[in-house]
C-alpha positions in Angstrom: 0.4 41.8 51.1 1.6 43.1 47.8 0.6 41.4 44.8 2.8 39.2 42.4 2.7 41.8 39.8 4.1 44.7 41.8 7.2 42.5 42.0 7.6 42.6 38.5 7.2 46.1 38.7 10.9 46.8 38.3 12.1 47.0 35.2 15.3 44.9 36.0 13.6 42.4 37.5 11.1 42.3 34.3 13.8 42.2 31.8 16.2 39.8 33.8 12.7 37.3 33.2 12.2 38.4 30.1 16.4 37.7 29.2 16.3 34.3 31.1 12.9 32.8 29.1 14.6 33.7 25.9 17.8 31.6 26.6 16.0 29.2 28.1 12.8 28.5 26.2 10.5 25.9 27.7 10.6 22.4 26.3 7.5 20.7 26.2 9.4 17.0 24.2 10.6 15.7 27.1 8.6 12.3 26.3 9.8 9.6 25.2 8.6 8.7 21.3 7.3 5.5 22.6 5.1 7.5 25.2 4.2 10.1 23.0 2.8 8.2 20.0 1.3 5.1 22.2 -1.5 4.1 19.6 -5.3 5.1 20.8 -7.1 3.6 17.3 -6.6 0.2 15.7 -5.8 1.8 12.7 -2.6 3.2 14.6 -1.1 -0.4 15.9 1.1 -2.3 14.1 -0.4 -5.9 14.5 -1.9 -7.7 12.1 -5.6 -7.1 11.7 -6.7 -11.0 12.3 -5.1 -10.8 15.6 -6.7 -7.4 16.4 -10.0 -9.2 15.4 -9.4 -12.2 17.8 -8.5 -10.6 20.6 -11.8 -8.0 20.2 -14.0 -11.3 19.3 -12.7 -12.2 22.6 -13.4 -9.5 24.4 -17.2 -8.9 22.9 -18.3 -12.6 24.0 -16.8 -12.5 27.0 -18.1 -9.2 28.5 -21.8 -10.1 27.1 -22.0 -13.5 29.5 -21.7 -10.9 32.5 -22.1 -14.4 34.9 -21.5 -14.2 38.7 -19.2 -17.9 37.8 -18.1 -16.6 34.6 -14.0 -17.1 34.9 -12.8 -16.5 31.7 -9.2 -16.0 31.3 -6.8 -15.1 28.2 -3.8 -15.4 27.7 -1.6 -13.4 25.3 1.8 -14.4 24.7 5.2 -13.8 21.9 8.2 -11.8 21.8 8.5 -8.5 23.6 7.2 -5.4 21.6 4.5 -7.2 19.7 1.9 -5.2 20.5 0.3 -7.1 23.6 -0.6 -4.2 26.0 -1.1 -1.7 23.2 -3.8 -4.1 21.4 -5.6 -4.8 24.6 -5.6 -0.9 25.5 -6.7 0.5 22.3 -10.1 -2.4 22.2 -10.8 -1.7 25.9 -10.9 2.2 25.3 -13.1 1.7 22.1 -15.4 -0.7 24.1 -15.7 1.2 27.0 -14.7 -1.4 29.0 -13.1 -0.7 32.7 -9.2 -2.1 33.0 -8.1 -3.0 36.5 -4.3 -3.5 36.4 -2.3 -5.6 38.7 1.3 -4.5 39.9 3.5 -5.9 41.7 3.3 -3.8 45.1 6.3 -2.6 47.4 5.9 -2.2 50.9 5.3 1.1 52.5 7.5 -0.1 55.6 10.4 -0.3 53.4 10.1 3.0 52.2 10.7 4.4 56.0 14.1 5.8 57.4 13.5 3.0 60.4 14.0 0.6 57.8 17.5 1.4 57.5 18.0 2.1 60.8 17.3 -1.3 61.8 20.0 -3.0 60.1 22.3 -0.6 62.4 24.1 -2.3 65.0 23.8 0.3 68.3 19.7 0.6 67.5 17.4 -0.9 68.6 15.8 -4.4 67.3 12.5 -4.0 65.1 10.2 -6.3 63.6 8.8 -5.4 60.9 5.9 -7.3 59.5 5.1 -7.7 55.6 2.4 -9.4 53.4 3.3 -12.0 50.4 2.6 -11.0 47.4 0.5 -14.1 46.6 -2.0 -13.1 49.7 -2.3 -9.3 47.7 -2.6 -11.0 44.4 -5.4 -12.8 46.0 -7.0 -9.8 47.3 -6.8 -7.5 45.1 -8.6 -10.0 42.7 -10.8 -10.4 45.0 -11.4 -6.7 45.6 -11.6 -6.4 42.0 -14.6 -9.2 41.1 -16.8 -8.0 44.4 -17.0 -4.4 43.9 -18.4 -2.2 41.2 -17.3 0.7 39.6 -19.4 3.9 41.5 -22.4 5.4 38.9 -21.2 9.0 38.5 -23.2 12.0 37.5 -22.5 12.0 33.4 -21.5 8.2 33.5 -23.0 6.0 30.9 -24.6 2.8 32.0 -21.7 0.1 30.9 -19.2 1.2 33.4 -19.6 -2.2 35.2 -17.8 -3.7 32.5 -14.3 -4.0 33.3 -11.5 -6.4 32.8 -9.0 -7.4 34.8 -4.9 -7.4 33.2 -2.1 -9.1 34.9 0.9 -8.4 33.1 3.9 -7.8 36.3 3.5 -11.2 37.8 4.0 -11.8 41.1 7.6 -13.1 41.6 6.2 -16.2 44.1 4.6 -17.5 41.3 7.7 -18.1 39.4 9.1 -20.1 42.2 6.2 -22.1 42.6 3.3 -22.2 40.2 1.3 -24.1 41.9 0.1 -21.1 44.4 -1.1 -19.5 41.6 -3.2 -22.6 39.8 -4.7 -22.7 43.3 -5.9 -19.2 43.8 -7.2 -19.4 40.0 -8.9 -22.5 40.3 -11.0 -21.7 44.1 -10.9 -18.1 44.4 -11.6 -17.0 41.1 -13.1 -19.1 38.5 -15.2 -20.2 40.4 -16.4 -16.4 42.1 -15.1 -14.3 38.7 -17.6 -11.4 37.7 -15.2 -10.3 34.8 -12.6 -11.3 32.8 -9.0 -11.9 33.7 -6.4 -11.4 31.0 -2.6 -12.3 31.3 0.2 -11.1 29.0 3.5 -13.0 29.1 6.5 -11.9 26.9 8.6 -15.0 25.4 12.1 -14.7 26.9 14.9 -14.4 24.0 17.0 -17.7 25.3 14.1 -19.9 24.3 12.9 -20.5 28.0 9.1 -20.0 27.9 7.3 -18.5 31.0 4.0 -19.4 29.0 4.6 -23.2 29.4 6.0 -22.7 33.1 3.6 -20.9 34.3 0.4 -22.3 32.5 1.3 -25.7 31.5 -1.2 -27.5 29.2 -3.2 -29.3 31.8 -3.8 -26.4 33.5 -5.0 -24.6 30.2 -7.3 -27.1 29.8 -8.6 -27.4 33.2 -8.9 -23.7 33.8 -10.2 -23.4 30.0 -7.5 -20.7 29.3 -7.5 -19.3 25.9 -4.3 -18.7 24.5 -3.9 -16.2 21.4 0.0 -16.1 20.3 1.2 -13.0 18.8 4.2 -12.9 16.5 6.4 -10.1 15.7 5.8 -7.2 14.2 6.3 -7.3 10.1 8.4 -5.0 8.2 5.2 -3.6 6.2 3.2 -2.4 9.5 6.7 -1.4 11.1 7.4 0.8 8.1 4.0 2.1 8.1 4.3 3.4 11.9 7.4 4.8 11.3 6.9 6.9 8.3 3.9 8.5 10.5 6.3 9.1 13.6 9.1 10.2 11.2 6.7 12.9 9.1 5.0 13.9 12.3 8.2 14.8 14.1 9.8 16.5 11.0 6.6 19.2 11.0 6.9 19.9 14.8 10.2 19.9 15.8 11.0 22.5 13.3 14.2 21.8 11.9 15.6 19.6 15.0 14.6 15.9 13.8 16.5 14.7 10.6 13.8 13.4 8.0 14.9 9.4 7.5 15.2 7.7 4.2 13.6 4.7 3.1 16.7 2.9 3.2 17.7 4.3 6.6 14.0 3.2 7.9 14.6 0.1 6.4 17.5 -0.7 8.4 15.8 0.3 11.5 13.2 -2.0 10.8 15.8 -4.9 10.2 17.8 -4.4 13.1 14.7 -4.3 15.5 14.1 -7.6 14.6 10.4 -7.2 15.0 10.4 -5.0 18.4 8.4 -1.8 17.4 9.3 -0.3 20.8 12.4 -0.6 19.5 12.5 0.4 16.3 10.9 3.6 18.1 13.5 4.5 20.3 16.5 3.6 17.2 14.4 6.1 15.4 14.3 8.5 18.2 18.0 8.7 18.7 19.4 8.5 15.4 17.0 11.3 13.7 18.3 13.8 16.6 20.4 16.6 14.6 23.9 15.8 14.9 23.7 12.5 15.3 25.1 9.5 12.9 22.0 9.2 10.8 22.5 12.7 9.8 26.1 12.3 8.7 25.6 9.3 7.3 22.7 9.9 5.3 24.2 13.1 3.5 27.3 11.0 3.0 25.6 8.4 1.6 23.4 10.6 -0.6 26.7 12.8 -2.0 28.3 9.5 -3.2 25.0 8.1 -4.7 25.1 11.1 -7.0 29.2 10.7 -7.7 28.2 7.1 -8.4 25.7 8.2 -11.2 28.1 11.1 -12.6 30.7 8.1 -12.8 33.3 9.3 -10.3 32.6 6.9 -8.1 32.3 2.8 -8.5 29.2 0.9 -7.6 32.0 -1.4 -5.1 33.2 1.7 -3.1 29.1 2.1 -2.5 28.0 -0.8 -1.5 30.8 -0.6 0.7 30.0 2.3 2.3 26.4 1.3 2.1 27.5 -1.5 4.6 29.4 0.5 6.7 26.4 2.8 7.5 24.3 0.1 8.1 26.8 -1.0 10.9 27.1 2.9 12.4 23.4 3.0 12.4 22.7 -0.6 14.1 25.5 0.7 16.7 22.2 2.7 17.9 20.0 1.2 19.7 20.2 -2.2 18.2 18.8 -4.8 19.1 20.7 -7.7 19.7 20.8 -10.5 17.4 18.8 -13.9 18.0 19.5 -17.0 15.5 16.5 -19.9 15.9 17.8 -23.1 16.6 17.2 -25.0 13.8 19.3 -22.1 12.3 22.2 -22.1 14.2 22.6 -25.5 13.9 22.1 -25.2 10.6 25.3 -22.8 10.1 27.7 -25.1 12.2 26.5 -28.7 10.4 26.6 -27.2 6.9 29.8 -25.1 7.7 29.7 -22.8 4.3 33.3 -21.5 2.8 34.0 -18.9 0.8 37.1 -19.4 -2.3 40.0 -17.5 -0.8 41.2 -14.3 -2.8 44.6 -15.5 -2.6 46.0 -12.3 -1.0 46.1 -13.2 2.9 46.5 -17.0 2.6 49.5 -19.1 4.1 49.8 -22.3 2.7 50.3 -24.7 5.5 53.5 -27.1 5.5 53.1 -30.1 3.3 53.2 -32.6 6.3 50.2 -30.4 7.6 48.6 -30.1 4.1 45.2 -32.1 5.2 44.3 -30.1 7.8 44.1 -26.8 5.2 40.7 -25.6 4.7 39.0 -22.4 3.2 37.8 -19.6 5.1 34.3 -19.7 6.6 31.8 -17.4 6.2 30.2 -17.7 9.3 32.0 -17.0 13.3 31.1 -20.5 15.2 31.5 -18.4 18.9 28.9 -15.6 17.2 26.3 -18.1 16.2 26.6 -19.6 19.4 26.1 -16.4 21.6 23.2 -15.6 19.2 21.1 -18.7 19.5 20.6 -17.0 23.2 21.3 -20.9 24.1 23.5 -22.6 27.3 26.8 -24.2 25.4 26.1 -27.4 27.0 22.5 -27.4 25.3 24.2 -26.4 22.2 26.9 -29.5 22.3 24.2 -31.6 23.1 22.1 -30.9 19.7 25.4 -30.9 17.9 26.5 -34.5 19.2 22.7 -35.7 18.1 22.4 -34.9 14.5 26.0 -34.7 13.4 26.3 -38.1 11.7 24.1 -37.3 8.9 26.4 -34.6 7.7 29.5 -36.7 7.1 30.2 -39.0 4.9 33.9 -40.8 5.5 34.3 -42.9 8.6 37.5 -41.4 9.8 35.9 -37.5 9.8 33.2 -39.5 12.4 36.2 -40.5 14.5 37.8 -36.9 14.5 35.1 -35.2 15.3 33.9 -37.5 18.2 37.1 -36.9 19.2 37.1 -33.2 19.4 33.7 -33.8 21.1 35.0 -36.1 23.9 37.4 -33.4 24.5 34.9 -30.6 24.9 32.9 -32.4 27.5 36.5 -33.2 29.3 36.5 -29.7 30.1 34.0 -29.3 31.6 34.0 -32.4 33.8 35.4 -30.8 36.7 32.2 -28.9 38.5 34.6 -25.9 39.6 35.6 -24.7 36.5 32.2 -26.1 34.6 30.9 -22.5 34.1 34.5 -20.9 33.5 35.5 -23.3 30.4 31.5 -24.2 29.2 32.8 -21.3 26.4 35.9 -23.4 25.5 34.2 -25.9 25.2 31.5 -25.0 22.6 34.2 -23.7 20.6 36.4 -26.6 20.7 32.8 -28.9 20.0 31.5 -26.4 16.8 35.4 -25.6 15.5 36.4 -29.4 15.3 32.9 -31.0 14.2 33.4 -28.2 11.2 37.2 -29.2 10.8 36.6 -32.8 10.8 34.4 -32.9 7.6 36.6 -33.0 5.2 34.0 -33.2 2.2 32.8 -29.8 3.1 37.1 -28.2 3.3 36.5 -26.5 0.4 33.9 -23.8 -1.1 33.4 -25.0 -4.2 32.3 -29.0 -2.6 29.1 -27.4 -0.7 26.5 -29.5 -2.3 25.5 -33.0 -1.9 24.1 -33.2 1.1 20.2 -31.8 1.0 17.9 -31.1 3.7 18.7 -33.1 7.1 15.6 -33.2 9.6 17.0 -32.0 12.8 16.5 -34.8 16.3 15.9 -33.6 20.0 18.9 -35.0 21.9 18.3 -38.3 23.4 20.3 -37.1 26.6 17.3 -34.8 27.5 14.5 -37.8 27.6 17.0 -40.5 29.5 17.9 -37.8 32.1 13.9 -37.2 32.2 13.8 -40.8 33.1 16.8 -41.3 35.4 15.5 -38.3 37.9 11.9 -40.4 37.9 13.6 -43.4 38.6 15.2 -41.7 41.6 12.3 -40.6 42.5 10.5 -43.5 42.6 13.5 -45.2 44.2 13.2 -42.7 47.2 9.7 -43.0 47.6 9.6 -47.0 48.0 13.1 -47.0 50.3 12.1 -43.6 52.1 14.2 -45.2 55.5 17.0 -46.0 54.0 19.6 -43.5 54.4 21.2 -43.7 50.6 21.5 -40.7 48.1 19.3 -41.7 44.6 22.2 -42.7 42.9 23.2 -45.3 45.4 19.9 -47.1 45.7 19.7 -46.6 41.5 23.9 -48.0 41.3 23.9 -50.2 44.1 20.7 -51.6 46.3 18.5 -52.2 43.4 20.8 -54.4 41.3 22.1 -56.2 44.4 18.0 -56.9 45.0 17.4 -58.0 41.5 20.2 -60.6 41.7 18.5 -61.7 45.3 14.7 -61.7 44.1 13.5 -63.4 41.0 10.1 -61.4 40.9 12.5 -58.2 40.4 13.1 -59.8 36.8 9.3 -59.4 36.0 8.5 -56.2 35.0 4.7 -57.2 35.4 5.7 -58.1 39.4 8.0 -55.1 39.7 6.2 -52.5 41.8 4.6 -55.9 44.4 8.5 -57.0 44.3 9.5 -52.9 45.3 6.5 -53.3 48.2 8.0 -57.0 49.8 11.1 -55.5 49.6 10.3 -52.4 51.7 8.1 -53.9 54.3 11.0 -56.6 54.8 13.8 -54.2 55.7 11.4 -51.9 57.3 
């Protein structure tokens, strides 16, 4: 047979290669930045060194008590893009330590062309057979403790240390914790040969898997350590993006805009403490062409008309503004307001002095209800406290008393309350008008305070603790109560309500004992074995 090079032999064929390689030059930055610069030294991550030092401490105690009953298990938790998994894999590589990671399999069987075929009507019927993910959560923990790592030629002699990381959860153990306290607490702890470490992200709505999915008894039983990251600061954000930013300037060779501090700056605030991404922002906007380049030689040619005096220092900072809203356009983040600060914005309801301009005076018989503008959106604070509306109505109707001061603004603004929750009394249209309703709730607790109507009347009021509603702890109470009233009149045929409305006070008025609470649960037990 003839040989490859004979075929390029021909001069046609040689410069046709030759013509094609030049207009098409290989591209070797197909990788995401994130990918690309994935930190290998501590000196590389942007966490903050005490938690660096915690998690190693960790590690070096842990990996020393090499036990056959050992069990340790840590838990790292906070926001997504903290630095978890990169912390973890940059000590594990520096102490040679072994990581066995745990995802969340898919089934070979549903990967076949029978697959679909079964669901066709004219084929044939197949079973197909599958295993739970709990039963290869258990195994593969199992696999992982029981065997060893094979001694290869050039090996040194701690490979057995290893670690084992659960990050992708199985998704039966959201549905029912319990399976996993159970294979935790027989099959592992008490059979562990290394340590076990879970990472769970903190969801933005508030809703923590951390206290779902290891509650604090279970902490405490399984003696869980729990080391809570926060997010990333602006220093060590700006830090790891000046590197990426001066790396990628010298080897892209003219393709990757060079960022300002300013425009940096704006990545960093608009991450909102995510350094994956405040990688990718960076990624997309230093790409030549894009906004970042416009707007930062824009931005740079009116900085020096400002300072020749052609242009005013107003105009700027307008346009300043404006290119930080074309630049968070990229890859931002989206917004998340605490609680405590969201509440804060609708209670203390801040105004701004109108310019006079755009204002329409209302008619005099409507001359009360004028107020000034407000500086804030109620329906955006809402949507960025990542909160239900209902939730949100409820923490309003708890602390809103201490922000008013005239007995009449009380009575309007339980009044726009009462009509918030009317509209969402009927079930069918409760998730179609729970919007409406916040806004009618936030919009008329803010227009009913008359001492706050006007900009310049903001003061006076001082810091107000903040109160859990009292809703959440009664309904805490009224589904025990049904509970307990189910278990003691299991054979009676009566929804909880009923026997909570209706049986139980017709007993109490019957049975005297029912009046002591002391001879409560003895009158629950007469009560059941004499209708039994």
């Amino acid at each position: 047979q003839p040989a490859f090079d004979d075929f390029l032999s021909d001069s046609t064929i040689t410069s046709g290669l030759l013509n094609y390689r030049k207009s098409n030059p290989p591209s070797n930055r197909t990788e995401p930045w994130v990918d690309e610069y994935i930190p290998r030294t501590q000196s590389e991550l942007a966490v903050h060194k005490k938690k660096i030092e915690e998690v190693e401490n960790w590690l070096k105690v842990h990996i020393r008590q090499r036990c056959h009953q050992d069990g340790s298990i840590l838990l790292l938790t906070g926001p997504s893009g903290a630095g978890k998994t990169a912390t973890l894999q940059v000590l594990v590589k520096e102490l040679e330590i072994q990581l066995l990671e745990w995802t969340n399999p898919l089934q070979n069987e549903f990967k076949k062309p029978e697959f679909r075929d079964s669901f066709d009507i004219d084929s044939s019927f197949q079973q197909y057979t599958s295993t739970s993910q709990s039963v290869l959560f258990h195994e593969f923990l199992l696999r992982a403790n029981k065997y060893n790592k094979l001694q290869m030629l050039g090996d040194s002699f701690q490979t057995d240390k290893k670690v084992i990381l659960v990050e992708d959860i199985p998704n039966q153990f959201y549905r029912d914790p319990s399976c996993m306290h159970e294979v935790l607490r027989r099959r592992f702890v008490q059979t562990a040969r290394c340590p076990l470490v879970f990472i769970i992200s903190d969801s933005v709505s508030g809703s923590s898997n951390q206290r779902f999915l290891f509650p604090k008894d279970i902490q405490e039983e399984l003696c869980i350590y729990n080391i809570s990251f926060n997010p990333v600061a602006p220093t060590n954000m700006m830090k790891v993006l000046n590197r990426i930013a001066s790396q990628e300037v010298s080897r892209s060779g003219g393709k990757t805009v060079a960022p300002d501090k300013a425009m940096l700056e704006l990545v960093c605030q608009g991450s909102a403490g995510d350094i994956r991404c405040a990688i990718n922002s960076l990624q997309f906007a230093s790409a030549q062409g894009s906004s970042l380049e416009q707007n930062q030689l824009s931005f740079s040619k009116r900085k020096i008309l400002a300072k020749a005096g052609t242009f005013s220092k107003g105009k700027l900072k307008g346009k300043a503004s404006e290119k930080g809203d074309c630049l968070q356009a990229i890859g931002n983040k989206d917004p998340c307001l605490f609680l405590f600060r969201a509440l804060g914005k609708i209670l203390y309801c801040k105004r701004e002095a109108p310019n006079g301009v755009d204002l329409n005076d209302l008619p005099t018989h409507l001359s009360e209800h004028e107020r000034d503008p407000l500086l804030v959106n109620p329906e955006e604070v809402i949507e960025n406290s990542h909160m239900s509306a209902e939730l949100f109505n409820l923490y309003l109707h708890q602390n809103y008393l201490d922000f008013f001061k005239e007995i009449e603004d009380v009575v309007r603004a339980s009044d726009y309350l009462s009509d918030a929750n009317f509209l969402i009394a009927d079930w069918n249209h409760h998730s179609t008008m729970m919007t409406y309703s916040a806004s009618v709730a936030t919009r008329g607790i803010i227009h009913a305070n008359t001492a706050r109507a006007r900009a310049n009347c903001q003061g006076g009021i001082g810091f107000k603790p903040f109160h859990k509603p009292q809703w959440l702890l009664i309904n805490k109470k009224y589904h025990e109560n049904c509970n307990a009233a189910k278990g003691f009149f299991s054979n009676f045929c009566l929804a909880p309500i009923c026997l909570q409305t209706q049986l139980l006070p017709y007993l109490a008025l019957l049975t005297n004992p029912m009046r002591n609470q002391g001879k409560k649960c003895i009158a629950f037990n007469s009560i059941q074995l004499h209708f039994s």
